[in-house]
C-alpha positions as a Markdown table, in Angstrom:
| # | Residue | x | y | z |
|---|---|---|---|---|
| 1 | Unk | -29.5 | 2.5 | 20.0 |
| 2 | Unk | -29.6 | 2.4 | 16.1 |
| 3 | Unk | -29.7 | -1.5 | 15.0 |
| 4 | Unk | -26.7 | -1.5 | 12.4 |
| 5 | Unk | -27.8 | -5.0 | 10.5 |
| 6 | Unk | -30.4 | -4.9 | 8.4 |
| 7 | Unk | -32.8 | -7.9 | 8.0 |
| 8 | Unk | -32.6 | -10.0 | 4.9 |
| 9 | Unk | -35.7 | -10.4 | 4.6 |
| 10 | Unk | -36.7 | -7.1 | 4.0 |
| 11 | Unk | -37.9 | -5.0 | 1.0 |
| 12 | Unk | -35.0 | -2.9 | -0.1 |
| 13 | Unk | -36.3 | 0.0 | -1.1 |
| 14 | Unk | -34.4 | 2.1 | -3.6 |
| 15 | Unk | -34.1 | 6.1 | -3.7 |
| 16 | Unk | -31.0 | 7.1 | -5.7 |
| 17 | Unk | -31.1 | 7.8 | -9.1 |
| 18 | Unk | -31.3 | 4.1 | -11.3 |
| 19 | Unk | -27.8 | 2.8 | -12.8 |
| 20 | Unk | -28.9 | 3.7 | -16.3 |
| 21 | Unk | -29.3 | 7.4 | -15.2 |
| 22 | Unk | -26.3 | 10.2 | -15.3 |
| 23 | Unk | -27.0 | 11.6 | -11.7 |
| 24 | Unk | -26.2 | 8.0 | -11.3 |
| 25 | Unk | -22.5 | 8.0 | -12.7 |
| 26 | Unk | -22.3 | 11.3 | -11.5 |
| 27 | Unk | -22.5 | 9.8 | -7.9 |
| 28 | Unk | -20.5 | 6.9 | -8.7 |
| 29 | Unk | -17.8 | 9.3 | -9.8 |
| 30 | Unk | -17.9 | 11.5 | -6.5 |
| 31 | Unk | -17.7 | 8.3 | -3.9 |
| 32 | Unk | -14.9 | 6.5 | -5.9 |
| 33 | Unk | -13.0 | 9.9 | -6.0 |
| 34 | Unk | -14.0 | 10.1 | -2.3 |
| 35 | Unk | -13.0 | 6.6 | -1.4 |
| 36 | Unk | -9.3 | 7.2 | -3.3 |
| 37 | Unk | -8.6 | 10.8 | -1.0 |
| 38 | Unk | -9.8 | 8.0 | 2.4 |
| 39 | Unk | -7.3 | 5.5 | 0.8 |
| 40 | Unk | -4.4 | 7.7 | 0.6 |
| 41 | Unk | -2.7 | 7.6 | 3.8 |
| 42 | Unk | -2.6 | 3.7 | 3.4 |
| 43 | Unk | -1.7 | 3.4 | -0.4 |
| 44 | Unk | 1.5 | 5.9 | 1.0 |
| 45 | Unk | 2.1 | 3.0 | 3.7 |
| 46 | Unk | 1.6 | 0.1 | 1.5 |
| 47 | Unk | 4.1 | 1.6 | -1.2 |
| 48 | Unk | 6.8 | 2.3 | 2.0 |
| 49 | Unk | 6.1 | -2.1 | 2.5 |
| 50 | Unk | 6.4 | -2.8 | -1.4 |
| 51 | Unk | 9.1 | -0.6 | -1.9 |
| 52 | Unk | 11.2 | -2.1 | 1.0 |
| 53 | Unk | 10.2 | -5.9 | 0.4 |
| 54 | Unk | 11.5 | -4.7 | -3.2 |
| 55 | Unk | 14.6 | -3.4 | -2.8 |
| 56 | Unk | 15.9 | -6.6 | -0.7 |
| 57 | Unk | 18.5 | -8.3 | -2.3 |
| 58 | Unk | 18.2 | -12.2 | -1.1 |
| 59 | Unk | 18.8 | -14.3 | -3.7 |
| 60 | Unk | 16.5 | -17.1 | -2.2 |
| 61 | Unk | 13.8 | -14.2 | -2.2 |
| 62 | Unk | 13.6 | -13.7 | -5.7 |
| 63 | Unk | 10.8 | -15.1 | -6.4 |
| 64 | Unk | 8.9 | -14.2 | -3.9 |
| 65 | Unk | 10.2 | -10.4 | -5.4 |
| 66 | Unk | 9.0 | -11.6 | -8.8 |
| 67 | Unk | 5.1 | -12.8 | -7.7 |
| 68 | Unk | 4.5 | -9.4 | -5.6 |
| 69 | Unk | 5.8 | -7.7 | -9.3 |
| 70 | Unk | 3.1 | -9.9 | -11.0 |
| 71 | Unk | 0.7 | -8.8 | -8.1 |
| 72 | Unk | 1.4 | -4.9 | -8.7 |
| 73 | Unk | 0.7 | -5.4 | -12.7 |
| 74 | Unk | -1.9 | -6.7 | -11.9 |
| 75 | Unk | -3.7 | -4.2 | -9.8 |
| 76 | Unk | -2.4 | -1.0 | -11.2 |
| 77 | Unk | -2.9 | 1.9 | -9.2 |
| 78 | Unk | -4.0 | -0.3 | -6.2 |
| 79 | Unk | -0.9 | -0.9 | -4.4 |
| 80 | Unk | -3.5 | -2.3 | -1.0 |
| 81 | Unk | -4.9 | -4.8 | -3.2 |
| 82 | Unk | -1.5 | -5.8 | -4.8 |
| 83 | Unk | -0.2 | -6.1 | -1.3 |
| 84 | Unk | -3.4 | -8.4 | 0.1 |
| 85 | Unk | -3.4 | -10.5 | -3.0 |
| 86 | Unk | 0.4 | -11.0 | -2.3 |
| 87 | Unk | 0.3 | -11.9 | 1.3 |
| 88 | Unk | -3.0 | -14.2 | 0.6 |
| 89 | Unk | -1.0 | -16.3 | -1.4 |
| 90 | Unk | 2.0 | -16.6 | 0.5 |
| 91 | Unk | 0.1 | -17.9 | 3.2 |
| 92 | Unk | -1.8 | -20.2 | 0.9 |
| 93 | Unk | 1.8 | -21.2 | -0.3 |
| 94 | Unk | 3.0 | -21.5 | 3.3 |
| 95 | Unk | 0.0 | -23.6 | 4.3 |
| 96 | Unk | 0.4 | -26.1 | 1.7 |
| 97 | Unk | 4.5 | -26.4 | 2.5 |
C-alpha cells in the first residue's frame, strides 16, 4: 500500500518547469481550467442555495441577505467561496451571540 503523507523532512525535489518559465503558465493555465470544469456541478448547487437564501423575503433577514451580497462581490465568479465565507461568519456571529 502506497504511503499518501509525505515526510517533512524530506528533500522536495522539483521536476516541472520553474515559475519564471512559460511551459510553466502554460500548466498553470490547463489545471485552473481543469479545476473550474471539476467545480461545476457544485458552483450550479451553490447558486440553487444563494439564489433561494436570496429571494426570501424576511424582513428580520435582511441583513443577513445584505452580508452574503457583500460575500458574492467579493468573490466574483466563486459562488463556493462566497457561500463558505458566508456561513463562516454566521457561525462566528452565532458563536459570539
Amino acid at each position: 500500500m502506497p504511503h499518501l503523507l509525505r515526510s517533512t523532512t524530506s528533500p522536495r525535489i522539483t521536476t516541472g518547469p520553474s515559475r519564471t518559465s512559460p511551459d510553466y503558465r502554460s500548466q498553470e493555465h490547463r489545471r485552473s481550467t481543469e479545476v473550474d470544469h471539476d467545480l461545476e456541478p457544485l458552483r450550479q448547487q451553490v447558486s440553487a442555495i444563494i439564489d433561494a437564501i436570496l429571494s426570501d423575503t424576511k424582513p428580520e433577514e435582511a441583513h443577513v441577505r445584505e452580508k452574503l451580497r457583500q460575500h458574492i462581490k467579493n468573490n466574483p465568479g466563486q459562488p463556493e467561496k462566497a457561500l463558505l465565507c458566508h456561513l463562516l461568519a454566521v457561525s462566528v456571529d452565532q458563536d459570539a451571540s
